[in-house]
PDB file of N, CA, C and O in Angstrom:
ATOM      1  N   UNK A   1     -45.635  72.118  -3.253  1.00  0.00           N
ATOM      2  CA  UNK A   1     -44.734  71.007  -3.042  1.00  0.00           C
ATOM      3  C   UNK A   1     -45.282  70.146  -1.902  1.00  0.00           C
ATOM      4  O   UNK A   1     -45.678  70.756  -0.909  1.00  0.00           O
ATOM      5  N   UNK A   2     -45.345  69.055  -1.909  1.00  0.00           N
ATOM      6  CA  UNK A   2     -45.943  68.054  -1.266  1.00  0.00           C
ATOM      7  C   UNK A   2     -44.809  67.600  -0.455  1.00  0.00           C
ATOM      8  O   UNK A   2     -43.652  67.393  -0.820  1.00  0.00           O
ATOM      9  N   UNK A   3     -45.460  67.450   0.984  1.00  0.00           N
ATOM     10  CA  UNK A   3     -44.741  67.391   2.457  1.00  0.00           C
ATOM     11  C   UNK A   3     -44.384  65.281   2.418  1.00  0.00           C
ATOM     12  O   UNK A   3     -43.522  64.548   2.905  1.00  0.00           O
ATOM     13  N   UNK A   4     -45.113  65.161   1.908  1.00  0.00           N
ATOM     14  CA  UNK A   4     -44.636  63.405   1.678  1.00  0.00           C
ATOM     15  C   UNK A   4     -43.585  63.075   0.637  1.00  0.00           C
ATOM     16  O   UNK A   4     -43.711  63.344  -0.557  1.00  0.00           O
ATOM     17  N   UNK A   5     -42.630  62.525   1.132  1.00  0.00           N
ATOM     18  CA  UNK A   5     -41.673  62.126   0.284  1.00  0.00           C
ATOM     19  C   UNK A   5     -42.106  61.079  -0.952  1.00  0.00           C
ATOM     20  O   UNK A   5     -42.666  60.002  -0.749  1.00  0.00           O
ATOM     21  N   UNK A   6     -41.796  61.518  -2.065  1.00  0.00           N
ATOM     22  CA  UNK A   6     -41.800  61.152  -3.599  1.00  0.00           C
ATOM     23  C   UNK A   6     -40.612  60.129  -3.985  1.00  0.00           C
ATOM     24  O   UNK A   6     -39.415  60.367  -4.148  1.00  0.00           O
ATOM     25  N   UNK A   7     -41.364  58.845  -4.083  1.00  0.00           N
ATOM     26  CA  UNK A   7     -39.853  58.407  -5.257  1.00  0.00           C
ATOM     27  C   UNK A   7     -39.958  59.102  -6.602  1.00  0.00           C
ATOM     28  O   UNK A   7     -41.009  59.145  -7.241  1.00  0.00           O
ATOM     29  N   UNK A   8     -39.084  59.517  -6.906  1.00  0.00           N
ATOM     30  CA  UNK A   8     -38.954  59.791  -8.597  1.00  0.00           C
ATOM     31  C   UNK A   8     -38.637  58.907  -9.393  1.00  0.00           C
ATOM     32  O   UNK A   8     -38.039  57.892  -9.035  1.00  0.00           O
ATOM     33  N   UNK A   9     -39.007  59.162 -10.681  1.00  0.00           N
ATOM     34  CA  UNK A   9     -38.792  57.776 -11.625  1.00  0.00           C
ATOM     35  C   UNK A   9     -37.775  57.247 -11.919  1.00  0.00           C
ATOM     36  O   UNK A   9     -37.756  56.043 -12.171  1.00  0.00           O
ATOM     37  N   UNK A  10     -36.901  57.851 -11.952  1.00  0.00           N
ATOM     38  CA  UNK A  10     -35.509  57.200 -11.897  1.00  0.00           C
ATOM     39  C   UNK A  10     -34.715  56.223 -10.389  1.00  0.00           C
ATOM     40  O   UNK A  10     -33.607  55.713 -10.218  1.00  0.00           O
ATOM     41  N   UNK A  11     -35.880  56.329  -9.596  1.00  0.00           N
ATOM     42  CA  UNK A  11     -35.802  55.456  -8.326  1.00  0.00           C
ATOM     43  C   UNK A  11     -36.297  54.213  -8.479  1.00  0.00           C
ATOM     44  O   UNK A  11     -35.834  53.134  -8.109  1.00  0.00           O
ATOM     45  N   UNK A  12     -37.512  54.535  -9.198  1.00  0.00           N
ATOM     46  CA  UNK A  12     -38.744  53.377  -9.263  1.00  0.00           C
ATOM     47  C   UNK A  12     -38.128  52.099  -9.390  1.00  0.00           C
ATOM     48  O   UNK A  12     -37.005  51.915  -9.861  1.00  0.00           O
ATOM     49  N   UNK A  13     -38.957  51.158  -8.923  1.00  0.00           N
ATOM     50  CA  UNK A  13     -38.647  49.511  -9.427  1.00  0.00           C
ATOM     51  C   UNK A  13     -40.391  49.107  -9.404  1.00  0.00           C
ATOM     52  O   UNK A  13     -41.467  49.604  -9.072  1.00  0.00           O
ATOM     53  N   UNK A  14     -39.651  47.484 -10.175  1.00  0.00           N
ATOM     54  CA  UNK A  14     -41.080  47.337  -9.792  1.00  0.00           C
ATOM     55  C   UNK A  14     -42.449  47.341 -10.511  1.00  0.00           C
ATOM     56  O   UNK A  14     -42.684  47.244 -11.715  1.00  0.00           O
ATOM     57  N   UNK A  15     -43.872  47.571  -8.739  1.00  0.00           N
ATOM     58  CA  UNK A  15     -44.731  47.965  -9.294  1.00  0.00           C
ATOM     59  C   UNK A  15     -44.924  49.385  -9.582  1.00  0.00           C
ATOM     60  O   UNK A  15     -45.730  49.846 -10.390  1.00  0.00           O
ATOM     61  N   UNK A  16     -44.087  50.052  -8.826  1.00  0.00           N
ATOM     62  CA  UNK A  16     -44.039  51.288  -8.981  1.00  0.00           C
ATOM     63  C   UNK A  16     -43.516  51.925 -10.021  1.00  0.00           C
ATOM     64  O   UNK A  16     -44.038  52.951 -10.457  1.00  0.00           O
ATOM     65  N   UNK A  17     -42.585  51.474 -10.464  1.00  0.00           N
ATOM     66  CA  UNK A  17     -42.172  51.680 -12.352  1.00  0.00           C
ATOM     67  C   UNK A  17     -43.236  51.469 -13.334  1.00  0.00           C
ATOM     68  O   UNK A  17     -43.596  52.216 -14.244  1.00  0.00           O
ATOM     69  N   UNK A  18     -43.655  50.372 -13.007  1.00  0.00           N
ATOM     70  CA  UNK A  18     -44.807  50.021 -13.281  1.00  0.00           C
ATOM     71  C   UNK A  18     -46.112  51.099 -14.248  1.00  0.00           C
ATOM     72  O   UNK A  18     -46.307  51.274 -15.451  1.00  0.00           O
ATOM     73  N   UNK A  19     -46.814  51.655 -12.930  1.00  0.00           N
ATOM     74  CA  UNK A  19     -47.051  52.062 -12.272  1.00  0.00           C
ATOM     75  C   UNK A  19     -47.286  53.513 -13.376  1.00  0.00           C
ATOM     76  O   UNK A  19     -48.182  53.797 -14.171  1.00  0.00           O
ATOM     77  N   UNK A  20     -45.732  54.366 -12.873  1.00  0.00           N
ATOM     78  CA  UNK A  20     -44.868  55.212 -13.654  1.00  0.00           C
ATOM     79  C   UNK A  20     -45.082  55.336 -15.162  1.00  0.00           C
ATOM     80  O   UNK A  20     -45.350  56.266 -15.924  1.00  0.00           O
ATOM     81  N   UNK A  21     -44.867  54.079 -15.283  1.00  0.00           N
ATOM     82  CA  UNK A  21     -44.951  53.607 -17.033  1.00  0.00           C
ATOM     83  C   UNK A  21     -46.291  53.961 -17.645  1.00  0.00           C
ATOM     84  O   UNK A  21     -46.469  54.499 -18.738  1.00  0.00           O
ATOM     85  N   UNK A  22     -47.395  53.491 -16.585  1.00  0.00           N
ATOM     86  CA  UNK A  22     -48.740  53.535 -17.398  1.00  0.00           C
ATOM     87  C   UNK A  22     -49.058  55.208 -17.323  1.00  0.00           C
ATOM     88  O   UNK A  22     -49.471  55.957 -18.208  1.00  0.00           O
ATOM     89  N   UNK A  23     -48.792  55.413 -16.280  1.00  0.00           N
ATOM     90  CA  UNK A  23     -48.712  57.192 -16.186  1.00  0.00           C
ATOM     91  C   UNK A  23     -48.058  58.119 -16.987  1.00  0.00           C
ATOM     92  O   UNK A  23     -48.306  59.319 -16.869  1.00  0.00           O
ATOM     93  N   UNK A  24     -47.412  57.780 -17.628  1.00  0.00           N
ATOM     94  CA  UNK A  24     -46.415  58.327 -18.718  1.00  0.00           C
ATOM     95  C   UNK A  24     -47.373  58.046 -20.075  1.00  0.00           C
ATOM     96  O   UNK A  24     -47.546  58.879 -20.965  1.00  0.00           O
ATOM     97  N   UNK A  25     -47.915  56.800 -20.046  1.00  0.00           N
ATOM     98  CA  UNK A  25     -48.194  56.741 -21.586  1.00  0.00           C
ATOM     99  C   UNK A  25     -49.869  57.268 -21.516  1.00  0.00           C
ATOM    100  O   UNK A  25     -50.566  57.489 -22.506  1.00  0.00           O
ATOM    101  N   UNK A  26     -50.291  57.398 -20.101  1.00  0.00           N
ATOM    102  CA  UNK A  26     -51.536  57.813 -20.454  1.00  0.00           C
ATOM    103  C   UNK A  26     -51.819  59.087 -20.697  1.00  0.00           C
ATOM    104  O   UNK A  26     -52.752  59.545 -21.356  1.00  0.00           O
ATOM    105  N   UNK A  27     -50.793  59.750 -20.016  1.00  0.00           N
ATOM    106  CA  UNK A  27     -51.135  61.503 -19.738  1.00  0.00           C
ATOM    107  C   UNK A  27     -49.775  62.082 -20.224  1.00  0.00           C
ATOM    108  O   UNK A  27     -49.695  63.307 -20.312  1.00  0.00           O
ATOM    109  N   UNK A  28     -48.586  61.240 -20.582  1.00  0.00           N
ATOM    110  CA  UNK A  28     -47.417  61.969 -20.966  1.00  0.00           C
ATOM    111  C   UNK A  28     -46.702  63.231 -19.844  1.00  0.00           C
ATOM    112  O   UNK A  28     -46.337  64.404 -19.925  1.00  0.00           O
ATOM    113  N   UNK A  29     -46.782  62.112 -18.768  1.00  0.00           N
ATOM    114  CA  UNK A  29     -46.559  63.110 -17.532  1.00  0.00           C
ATOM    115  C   UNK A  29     -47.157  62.332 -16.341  1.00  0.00           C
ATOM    116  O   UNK A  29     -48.242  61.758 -16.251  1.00  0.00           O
ATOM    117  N   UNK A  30     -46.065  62.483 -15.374  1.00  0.00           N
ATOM    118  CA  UNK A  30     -46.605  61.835 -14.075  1.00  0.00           C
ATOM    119  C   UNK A  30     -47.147  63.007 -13.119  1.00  0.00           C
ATOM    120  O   UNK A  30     -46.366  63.875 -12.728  1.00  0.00           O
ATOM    121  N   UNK A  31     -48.781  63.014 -12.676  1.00  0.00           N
ATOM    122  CA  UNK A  31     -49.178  64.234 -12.149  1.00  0.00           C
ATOM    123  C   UNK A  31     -49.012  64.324 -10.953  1.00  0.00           C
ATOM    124  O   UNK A  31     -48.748  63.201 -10.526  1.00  0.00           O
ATOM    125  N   UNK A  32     -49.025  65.269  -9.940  1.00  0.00           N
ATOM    126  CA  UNK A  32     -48.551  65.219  -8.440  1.00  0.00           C
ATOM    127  C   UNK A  32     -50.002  64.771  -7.783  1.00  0.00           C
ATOM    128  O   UNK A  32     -50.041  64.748  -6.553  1.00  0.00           O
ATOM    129  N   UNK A  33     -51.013  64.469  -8.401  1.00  0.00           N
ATOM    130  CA  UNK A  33     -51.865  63.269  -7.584  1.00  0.00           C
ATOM    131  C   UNK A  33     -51.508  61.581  -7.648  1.00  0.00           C
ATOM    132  O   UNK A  33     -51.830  60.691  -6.861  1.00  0.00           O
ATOM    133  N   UNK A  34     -50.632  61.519  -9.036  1.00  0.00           N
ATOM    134  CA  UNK A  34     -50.124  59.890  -9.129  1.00  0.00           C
ATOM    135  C   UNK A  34     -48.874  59.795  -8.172  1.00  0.00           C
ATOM    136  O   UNK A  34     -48.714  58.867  -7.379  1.00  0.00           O
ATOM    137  N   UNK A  35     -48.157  60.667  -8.302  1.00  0.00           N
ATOM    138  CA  UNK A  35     -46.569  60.655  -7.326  1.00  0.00           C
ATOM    139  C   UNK A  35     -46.829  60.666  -5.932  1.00  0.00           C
ATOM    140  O   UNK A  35     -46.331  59.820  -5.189  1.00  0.00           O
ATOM    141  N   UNK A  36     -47.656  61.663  -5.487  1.00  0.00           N
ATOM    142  CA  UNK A  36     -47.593  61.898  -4.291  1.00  0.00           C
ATOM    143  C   UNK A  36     -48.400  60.227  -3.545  1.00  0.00           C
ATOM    144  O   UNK A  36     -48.654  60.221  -2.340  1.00  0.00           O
ATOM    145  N   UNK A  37     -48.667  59.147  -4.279  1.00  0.00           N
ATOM    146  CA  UNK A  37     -48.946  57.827  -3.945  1.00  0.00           C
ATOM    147  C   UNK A  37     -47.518  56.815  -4.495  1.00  0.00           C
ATOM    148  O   UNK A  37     -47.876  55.685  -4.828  1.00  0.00           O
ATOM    149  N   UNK A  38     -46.566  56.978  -4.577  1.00  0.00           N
ATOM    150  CA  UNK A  38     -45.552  56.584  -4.487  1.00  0.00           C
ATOM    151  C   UNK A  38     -44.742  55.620  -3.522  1.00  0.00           C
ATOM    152  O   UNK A  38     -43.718  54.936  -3.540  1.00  0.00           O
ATOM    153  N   UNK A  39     -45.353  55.817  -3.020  1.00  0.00           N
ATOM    154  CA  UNK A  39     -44.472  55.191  -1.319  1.00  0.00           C
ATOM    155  C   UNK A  39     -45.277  53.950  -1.446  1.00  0.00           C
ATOM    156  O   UNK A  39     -44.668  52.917  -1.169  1.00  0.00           O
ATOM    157  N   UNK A  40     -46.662  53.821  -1.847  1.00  0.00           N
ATOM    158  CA  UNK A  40     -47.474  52.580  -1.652  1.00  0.00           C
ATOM    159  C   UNK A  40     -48.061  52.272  -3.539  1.00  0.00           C
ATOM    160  O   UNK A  40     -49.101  52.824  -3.899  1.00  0.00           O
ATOM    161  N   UNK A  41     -47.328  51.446  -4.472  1.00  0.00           N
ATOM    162  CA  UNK A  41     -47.622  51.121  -5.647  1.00  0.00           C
ATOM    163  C   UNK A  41     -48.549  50.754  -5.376  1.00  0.00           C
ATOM    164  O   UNK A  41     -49.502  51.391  -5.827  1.00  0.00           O
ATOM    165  N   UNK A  42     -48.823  49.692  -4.611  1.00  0.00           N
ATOM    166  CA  UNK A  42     -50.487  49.180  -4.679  1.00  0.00           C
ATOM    167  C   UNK A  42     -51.390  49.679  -4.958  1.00  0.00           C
ATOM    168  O   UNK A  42     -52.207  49.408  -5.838  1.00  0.00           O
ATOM    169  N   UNK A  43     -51.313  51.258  -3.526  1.00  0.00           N
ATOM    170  CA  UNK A  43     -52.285  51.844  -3.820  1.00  0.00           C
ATOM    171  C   UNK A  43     -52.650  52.896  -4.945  1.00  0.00           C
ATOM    172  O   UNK A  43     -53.807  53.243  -5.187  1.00  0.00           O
ATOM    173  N   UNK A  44     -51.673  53.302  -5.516  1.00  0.00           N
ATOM    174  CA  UNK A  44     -51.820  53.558  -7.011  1.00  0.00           C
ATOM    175  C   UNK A  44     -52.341  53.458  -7.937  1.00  0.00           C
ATOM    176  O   UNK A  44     -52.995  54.264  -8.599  1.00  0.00           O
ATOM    177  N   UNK A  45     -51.924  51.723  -8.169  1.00  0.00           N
ATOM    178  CA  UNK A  45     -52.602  51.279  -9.040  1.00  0.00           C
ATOM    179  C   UNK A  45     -54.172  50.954  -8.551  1.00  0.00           C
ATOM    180  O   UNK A  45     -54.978  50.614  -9.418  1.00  0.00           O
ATOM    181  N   UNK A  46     -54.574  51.055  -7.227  1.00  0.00           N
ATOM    182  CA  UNK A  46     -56.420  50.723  -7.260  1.00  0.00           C
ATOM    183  C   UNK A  46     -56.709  52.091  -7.614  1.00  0.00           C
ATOM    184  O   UNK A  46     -57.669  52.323  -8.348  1.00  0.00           O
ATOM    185  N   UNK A  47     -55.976  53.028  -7.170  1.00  0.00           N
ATOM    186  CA  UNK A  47     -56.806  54.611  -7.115  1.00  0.00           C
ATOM    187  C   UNK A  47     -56.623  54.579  -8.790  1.00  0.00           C
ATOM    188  O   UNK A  47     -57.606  54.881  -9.466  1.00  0.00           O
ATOM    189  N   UNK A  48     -55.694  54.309  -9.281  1.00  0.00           N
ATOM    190  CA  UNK A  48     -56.101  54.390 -10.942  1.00  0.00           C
ATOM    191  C   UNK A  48     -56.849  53.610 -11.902  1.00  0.00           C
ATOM    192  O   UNK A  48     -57.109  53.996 -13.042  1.00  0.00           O
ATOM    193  N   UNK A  49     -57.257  52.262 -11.298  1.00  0.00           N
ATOM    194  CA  UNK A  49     -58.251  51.563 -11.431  1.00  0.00           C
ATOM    195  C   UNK A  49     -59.730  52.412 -10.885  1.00  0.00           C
ATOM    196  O   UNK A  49     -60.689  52.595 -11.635  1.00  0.00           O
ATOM    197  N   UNK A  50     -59.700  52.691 -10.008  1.00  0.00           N
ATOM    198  CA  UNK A  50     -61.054  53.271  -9.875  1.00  0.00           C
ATOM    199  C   UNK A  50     -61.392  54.393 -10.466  1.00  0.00           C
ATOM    200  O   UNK A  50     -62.476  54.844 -10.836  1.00  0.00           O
ATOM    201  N   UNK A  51     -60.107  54.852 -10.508  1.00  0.00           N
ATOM    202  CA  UNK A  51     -60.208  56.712 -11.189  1.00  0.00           C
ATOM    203  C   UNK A  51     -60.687  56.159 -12.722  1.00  0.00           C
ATOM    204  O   UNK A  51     -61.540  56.836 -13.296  1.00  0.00           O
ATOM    205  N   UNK A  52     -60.279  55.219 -13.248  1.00  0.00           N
ATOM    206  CA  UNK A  52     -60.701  54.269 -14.967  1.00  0.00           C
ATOM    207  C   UNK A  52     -62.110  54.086 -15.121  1.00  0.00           C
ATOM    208  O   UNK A  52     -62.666  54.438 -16.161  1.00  0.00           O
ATOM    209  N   UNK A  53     -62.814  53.499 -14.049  1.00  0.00           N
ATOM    210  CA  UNK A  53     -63.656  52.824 -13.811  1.00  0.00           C
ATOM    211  C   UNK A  53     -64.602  53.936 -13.967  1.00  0.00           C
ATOM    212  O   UNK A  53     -65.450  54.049 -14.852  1.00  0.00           O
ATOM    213  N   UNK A  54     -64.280  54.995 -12.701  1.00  0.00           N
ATOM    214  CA  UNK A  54     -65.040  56.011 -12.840  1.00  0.00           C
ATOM    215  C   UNK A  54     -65.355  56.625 -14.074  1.00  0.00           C
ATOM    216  O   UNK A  54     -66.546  56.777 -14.346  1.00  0.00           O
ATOM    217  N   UNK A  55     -64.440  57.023 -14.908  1.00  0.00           N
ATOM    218  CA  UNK A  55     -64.483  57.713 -15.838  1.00  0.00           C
ATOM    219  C   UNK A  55     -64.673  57.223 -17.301  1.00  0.00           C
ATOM    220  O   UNK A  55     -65.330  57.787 -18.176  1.00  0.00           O
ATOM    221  N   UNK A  56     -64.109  56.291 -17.380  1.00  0.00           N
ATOM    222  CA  UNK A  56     -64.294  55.538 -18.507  1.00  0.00           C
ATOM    223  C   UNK A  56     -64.928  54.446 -19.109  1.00  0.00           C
ATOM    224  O   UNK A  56     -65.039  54.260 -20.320  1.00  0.00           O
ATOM    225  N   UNK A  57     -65.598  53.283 -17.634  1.00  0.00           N
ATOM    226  CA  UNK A  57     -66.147  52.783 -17.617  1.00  0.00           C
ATOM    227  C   UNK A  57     -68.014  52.867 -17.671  1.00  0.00           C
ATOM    228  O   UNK A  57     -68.505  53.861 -17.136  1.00  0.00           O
ATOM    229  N   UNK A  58     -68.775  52.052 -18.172  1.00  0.00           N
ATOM    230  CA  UNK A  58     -70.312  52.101 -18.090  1.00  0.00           C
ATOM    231  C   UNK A  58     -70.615  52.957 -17.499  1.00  0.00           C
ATOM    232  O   UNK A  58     -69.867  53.659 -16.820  1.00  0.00           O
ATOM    233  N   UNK A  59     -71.914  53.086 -17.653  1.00  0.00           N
ATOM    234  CA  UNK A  59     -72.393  54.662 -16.548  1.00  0.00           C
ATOM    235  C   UNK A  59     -73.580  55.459 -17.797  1.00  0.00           C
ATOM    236  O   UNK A  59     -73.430  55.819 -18.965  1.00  0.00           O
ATOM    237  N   UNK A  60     -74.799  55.484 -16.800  1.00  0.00           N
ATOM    238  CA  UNK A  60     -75.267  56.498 -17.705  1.00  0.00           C
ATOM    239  C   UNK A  60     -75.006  57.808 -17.466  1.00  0.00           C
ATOM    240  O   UNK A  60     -75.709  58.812 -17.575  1.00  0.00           O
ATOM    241  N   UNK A  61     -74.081  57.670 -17.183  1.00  0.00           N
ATOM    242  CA  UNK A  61     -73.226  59.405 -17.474  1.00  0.00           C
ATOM    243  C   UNK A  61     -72.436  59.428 -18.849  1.00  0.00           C
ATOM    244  O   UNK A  61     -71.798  58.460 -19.263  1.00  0.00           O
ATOM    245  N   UNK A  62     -72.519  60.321 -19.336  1.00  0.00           N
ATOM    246  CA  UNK A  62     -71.852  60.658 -20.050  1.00  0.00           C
ATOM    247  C   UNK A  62     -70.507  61.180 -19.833  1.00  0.00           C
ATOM    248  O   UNK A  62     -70.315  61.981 -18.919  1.00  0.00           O
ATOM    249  N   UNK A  63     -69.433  60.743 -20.699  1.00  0.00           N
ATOM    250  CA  UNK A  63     -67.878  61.309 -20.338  1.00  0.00           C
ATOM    251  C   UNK A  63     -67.684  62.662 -20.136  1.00  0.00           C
ATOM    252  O   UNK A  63     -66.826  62.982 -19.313  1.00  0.00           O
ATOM    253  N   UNK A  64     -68.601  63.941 -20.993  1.00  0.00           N
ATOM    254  CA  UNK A  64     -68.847  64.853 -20.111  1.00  0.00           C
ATOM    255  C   UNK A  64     -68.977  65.292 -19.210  1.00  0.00           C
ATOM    256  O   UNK A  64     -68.371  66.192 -18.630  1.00  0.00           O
ATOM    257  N   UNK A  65     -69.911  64.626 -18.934  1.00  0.00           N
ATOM    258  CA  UNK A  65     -70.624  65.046 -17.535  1.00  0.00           C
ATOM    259  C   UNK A  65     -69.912  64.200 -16.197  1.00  0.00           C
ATOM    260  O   UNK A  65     -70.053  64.560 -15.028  1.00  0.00           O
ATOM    261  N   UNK A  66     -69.326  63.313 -16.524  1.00  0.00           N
ATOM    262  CA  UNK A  66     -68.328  62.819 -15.824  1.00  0.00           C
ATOM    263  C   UNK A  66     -67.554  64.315 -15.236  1.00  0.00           C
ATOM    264  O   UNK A  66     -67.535  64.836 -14.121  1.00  0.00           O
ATOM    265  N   UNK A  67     -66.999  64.669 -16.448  1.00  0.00           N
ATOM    266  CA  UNK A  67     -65.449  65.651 -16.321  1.00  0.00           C
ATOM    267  C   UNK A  67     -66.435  66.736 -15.877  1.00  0.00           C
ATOM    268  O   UNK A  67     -65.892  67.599 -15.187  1.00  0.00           O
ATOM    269  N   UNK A  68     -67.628  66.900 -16.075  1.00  0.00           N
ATOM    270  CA  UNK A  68     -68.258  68.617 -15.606  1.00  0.00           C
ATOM    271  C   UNK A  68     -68.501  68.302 -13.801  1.00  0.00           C
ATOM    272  O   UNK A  68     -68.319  69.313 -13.123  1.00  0.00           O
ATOM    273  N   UNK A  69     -68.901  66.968 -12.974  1.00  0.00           N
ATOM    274  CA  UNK A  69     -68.864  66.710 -11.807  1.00  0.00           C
ATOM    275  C   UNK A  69     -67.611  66.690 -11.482  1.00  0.00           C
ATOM    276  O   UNK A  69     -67.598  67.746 -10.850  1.00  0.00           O
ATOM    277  N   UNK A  70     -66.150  66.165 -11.403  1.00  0.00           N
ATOM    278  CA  UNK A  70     -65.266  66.345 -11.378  1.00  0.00           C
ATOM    279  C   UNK A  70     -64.362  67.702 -11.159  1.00  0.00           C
ATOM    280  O   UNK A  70     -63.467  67.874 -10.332  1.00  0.00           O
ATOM    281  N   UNK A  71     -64.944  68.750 -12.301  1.00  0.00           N
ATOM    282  CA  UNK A  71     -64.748  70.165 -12.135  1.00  0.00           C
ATOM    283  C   UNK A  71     -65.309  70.820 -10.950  1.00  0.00           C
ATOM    284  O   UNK A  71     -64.583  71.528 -10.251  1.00  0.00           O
ATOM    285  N   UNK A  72     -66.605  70.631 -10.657  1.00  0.00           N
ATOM    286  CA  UNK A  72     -67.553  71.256  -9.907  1.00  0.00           C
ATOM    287  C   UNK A  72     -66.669  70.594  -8.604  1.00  0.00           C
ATOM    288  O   UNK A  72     -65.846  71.339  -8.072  1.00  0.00           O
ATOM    289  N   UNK A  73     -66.767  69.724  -8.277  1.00  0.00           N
ATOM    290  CA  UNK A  73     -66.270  68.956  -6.673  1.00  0.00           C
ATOM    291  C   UNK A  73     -64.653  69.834  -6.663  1.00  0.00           C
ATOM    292  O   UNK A  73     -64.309  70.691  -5.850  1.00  0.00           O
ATOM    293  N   UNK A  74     -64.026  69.412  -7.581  1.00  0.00           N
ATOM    294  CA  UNK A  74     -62.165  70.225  -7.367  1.00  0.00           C
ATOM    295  C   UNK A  74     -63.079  71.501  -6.739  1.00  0.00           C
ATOM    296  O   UNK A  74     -63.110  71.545  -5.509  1.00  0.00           O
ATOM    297  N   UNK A  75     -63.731  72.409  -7.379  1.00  0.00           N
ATOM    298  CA  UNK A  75     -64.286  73.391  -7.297  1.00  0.00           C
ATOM    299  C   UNK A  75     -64.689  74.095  -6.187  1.00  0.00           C
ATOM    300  O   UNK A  75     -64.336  75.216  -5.820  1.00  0.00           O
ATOM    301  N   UNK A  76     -65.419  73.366  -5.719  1.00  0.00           N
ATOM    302  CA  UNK A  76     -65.878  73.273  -4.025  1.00  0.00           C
ATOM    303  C   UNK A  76     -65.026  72.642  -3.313  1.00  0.00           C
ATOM    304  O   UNK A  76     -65.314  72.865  -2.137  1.00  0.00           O
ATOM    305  N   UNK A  77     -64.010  71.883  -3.393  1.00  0.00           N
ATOM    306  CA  UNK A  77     -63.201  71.897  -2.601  1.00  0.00           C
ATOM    307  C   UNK A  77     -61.389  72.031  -2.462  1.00  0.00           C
ATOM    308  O   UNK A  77     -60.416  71.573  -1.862  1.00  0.00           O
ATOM    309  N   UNK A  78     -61.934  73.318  -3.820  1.00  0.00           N
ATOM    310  CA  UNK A  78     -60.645  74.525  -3.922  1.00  0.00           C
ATOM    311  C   UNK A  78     -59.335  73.411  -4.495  1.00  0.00           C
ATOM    312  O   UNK A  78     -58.194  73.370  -4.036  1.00  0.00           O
ATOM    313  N   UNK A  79     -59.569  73.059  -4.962  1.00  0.00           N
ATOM    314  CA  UNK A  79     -58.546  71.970  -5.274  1.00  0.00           C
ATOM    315  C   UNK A  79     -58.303  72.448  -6.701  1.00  0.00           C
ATOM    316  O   UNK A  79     -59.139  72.662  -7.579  1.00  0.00           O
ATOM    317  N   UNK A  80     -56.247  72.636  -6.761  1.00  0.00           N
ATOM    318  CA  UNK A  80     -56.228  73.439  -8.127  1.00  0.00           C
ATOM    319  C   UNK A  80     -55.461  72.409  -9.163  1.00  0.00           C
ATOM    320  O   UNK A  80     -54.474  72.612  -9.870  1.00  0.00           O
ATOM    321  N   UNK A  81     -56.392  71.059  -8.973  1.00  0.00           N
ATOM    322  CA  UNK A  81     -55.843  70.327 -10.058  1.00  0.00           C
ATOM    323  C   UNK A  81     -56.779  70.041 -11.346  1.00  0.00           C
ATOM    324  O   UNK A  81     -56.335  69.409 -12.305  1.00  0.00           O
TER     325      UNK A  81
END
């Protein structure tokens, strides 16, 4: 449980509904790395712009190998998301 206070979606307005909305339809679930950025929509929406960018955007990476660096880093830094 995360020590920073959460709006929940039934609080939301906004960009933060917003926000909420795209998180819902992308993953069918708002994850406690999107919520726990709540307090600041803005920054939300860049960290999910970049998190896009990263992953889905150009790159001679492959979307694999995207998600296999991704694993490895949570990995090393014990992170159980």
């Amino acid at each position: 449980m995360p020590w920073i206070k959460i709006i929940p979606l039934n609080e939301a307005k906004d960009l933060l509904l917003q926000e909420y909305q795209a998180a819902l339809k992308r993953a069918g679930r708002i994850w406690n790395i999107v919520s726990i950025m709540s307090q600041n929509p803005r920054a939300m929406k860049a960290s999910m712009g970049f998190y896009s960018a990263l992953m889905f955007g150009d790159s001679p990476l492959s979307r694999s190998q995207r998600e296999m660096l991704a694993v490895v880093v949570s990995a090393a830094n014990q992170c159980r998301y």
